[in-house]
C-alpha atoms as a printed R data frame, in Angstrom:
    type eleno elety resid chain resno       x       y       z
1   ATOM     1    CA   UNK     A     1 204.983  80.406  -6.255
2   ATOM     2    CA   UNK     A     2 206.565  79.997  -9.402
3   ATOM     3    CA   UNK     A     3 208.797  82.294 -11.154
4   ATOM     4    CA   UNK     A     4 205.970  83.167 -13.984
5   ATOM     5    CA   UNK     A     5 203.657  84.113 -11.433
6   ATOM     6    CA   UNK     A     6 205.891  86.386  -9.793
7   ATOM     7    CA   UNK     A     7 206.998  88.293 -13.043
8   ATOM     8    CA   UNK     A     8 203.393  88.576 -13.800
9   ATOM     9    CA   UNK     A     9 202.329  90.090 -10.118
10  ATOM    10    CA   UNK     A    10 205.435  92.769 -10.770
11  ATOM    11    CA   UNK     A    11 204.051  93.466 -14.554
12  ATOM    12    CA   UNK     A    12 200.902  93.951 -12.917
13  ATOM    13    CA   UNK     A    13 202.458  96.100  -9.879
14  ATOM    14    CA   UNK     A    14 204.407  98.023 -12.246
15  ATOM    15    CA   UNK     A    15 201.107  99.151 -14.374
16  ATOM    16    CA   UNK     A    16 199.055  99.557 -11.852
17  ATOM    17    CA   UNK     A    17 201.210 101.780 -10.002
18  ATOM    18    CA   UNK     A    18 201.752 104.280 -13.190
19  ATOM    19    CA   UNK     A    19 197.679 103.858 -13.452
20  ATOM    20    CA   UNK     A    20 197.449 105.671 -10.370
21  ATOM    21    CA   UNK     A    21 198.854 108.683 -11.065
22  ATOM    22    CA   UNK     A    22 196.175 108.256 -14.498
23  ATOM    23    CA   UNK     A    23 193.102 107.686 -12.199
24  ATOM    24    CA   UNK     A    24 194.602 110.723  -9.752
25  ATOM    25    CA   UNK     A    25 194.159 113.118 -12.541
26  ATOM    26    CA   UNK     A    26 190.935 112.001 -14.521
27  ATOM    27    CA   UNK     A    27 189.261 112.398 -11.279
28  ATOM    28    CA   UNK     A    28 190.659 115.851 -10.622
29  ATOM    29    CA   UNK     A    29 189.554 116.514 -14.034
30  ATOM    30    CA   UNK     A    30 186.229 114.531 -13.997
31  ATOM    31    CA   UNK     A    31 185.365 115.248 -10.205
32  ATOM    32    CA   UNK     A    32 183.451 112.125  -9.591
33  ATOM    33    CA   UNK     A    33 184.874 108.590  -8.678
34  ATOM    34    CA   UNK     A    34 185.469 106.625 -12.231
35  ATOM    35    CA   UNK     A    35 185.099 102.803 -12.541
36  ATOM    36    CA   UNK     A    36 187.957 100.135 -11.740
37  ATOM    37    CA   UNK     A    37 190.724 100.024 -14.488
38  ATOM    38    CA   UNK     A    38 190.669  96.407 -15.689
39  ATOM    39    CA   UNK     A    39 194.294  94.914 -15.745
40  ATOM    40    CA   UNK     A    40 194.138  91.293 -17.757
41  ATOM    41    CA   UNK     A    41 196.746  88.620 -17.113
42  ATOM    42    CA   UNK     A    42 197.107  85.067 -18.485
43  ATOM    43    CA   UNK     A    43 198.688  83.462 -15.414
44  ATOM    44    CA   UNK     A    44 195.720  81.941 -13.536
45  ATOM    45    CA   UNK     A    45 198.045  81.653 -10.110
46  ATOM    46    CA   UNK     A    46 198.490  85.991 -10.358
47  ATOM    47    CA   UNK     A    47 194.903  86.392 -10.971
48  ATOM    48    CA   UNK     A    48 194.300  83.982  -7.978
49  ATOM    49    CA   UNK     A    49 196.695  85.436  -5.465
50  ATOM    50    CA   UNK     A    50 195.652  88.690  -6.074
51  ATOM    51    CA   UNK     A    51 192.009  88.489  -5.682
52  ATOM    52    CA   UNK     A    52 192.472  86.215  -2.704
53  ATOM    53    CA   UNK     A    53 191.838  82.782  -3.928
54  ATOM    54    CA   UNK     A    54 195.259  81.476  -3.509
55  ATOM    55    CA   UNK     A    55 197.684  82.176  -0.782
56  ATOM    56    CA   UNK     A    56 201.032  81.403  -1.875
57  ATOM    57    CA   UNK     A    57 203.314  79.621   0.951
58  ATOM    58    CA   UNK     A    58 205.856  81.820   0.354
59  ATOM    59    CA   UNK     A    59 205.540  85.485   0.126
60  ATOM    60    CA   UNK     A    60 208.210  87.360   1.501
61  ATOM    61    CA   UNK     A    61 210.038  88.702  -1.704
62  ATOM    62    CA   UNK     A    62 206.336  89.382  -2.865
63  ATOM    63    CA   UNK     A    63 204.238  90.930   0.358
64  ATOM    64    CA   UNK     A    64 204.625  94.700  -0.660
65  ATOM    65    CA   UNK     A    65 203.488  93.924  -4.055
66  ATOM    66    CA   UNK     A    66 200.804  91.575  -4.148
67  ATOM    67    CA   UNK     A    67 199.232  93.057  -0.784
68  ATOM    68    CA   UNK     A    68 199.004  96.369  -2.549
69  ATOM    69    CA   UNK     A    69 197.621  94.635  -5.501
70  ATOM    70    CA   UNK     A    70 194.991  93.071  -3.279
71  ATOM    71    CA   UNK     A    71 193.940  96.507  -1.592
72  ATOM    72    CA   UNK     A    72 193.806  98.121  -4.568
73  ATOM    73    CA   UNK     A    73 191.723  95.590  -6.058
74  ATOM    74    CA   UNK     A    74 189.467  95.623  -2.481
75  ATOM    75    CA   UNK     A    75 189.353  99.627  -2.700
76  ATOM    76    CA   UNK     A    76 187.413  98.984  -6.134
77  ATOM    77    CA   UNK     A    77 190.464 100.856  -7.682
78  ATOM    78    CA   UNK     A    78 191.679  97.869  -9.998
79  ATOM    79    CA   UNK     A    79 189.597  95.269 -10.970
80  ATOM    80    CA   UNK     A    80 192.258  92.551 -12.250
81  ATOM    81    CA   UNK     A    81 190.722  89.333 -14.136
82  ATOM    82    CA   UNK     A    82 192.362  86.377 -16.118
83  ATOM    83    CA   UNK     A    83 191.925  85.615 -19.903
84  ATOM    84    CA   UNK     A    84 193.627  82.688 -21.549
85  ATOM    85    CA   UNK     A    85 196.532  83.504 -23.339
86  ATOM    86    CA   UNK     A    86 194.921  82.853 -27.524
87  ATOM    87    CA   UNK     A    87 192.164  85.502 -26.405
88  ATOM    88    CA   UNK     A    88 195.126  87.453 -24.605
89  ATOM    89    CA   UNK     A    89 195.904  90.458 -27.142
90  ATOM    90    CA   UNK     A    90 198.829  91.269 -25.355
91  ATOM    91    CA   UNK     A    91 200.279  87.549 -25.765
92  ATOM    92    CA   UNK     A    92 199.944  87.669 -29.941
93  ATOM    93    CA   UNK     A    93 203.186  89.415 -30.067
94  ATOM    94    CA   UNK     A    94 205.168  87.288 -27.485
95  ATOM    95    CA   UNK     A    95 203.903  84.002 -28.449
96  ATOM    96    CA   UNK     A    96 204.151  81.395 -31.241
97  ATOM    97    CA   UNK     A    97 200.787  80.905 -33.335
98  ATOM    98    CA   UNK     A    98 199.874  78.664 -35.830
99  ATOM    99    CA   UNK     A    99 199.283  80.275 -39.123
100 ATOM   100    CA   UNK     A   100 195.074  80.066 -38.913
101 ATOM   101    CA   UNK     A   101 195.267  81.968 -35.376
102 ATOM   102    CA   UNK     A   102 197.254  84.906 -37.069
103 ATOM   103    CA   UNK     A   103 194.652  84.260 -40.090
104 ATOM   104    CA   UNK     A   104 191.402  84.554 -37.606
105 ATOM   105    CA   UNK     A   105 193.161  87.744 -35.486
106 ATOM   106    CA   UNK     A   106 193.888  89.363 -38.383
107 ATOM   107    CA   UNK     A   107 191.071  91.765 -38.081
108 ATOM   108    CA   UNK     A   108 191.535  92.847 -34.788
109 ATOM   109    CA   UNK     A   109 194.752  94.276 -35.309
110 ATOM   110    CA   UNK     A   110 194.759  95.622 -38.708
111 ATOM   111    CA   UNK     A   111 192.667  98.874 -39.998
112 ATOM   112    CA   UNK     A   112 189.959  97.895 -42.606
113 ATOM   113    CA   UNK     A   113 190.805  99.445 -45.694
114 ATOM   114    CA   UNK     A   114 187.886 101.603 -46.052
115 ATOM   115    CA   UNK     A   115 189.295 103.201 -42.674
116 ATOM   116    CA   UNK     A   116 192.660 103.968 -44.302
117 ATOM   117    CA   UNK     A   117 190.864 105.079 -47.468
118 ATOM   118    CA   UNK     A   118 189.209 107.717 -45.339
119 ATOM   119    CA   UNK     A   119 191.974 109.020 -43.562
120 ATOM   120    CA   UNK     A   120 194.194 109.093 -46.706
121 ATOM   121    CA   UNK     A   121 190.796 111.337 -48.365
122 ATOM   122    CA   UNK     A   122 191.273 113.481 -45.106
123 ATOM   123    CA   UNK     A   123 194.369 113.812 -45.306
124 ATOM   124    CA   UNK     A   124 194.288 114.611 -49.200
125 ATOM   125    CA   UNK     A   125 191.712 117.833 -48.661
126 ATOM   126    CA   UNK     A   126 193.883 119.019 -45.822
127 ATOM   127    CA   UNK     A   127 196.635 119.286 -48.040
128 ATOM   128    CA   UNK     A   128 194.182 121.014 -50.626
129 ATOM   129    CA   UNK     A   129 193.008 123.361 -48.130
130 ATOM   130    CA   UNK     A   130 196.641 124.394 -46.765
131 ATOM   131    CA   UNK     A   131 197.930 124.643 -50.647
132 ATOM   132    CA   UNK     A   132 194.508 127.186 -51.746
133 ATOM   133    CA   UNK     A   133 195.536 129.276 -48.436
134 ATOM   134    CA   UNK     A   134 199.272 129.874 -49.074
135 ATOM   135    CA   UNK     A   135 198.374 130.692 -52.219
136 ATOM   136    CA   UNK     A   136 195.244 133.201 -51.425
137 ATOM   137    CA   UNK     A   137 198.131 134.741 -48.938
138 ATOM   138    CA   UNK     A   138 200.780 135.404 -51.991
139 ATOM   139    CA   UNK     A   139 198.308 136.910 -53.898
């Protein structure tokens, strides 16, 4: 197993485990069961070894994690697919792109300007609203 695919099994291990605690309390609050929380990963070989289509020859250093990966994923708890890394949102930051993939993700990441002109109106009449009532209160 190479060195990738471990640090992407303990990314995985890491979030999943703090997405427990998550999935504890929206079912308190909820009271029913709620659906798997997807996890995405770009490394093919994590994706593999933890849904069970690859055993790695080695696993010692890695049985506690990616045998509690696999029964969470089994216990519908997780449900943990792979996505190649352009489609991968998480990758954009940590990853060199040419300048037409930055061009064509653009979107996804910014706000569309008739969003921000919204807020900024919102914003605007709060400040209207909170200026007519201190000064209804003076008076």
């Amino acid at each position: 197993m190479s060195s990738a695919t471990e640090a992407e099994l303990s990314a995985l291990y890491i979030m999943a485990r703090e997405a427990v605690y998550i999935r504890i309390i929206l079912e308190e609050i909820r009271d029913t069961n709620n659906p798997p929380t997807p996890f995405q990963t770009d490394n093919s070989m994590a994706d593999g070894v933890v849904n069970g289509k690859i055993q790695p020859k080695r696993t010692k250093a890695m049985d506690m994690r990616f045998h509690w990966l696999r029964d969470r994923e089994c216990q519908e708890q997780f449900r943990i697919y792979w996505r190649p890394g352009k489609l991968n949102y998480a990758d954009y930051w940590t990853k060199h792109h040419p300048a037409k993939h930055h061009k064509n993700i653009r979107n996804e990441f910014l706000a569309p300007m008739i969003m921000l002109e919204m807020l900024r109106q919102e914003q605007a009449g709060k400040v209207r609203m909170s200026a007519t009532a201190a000064a209804a209160a003076a008076a």
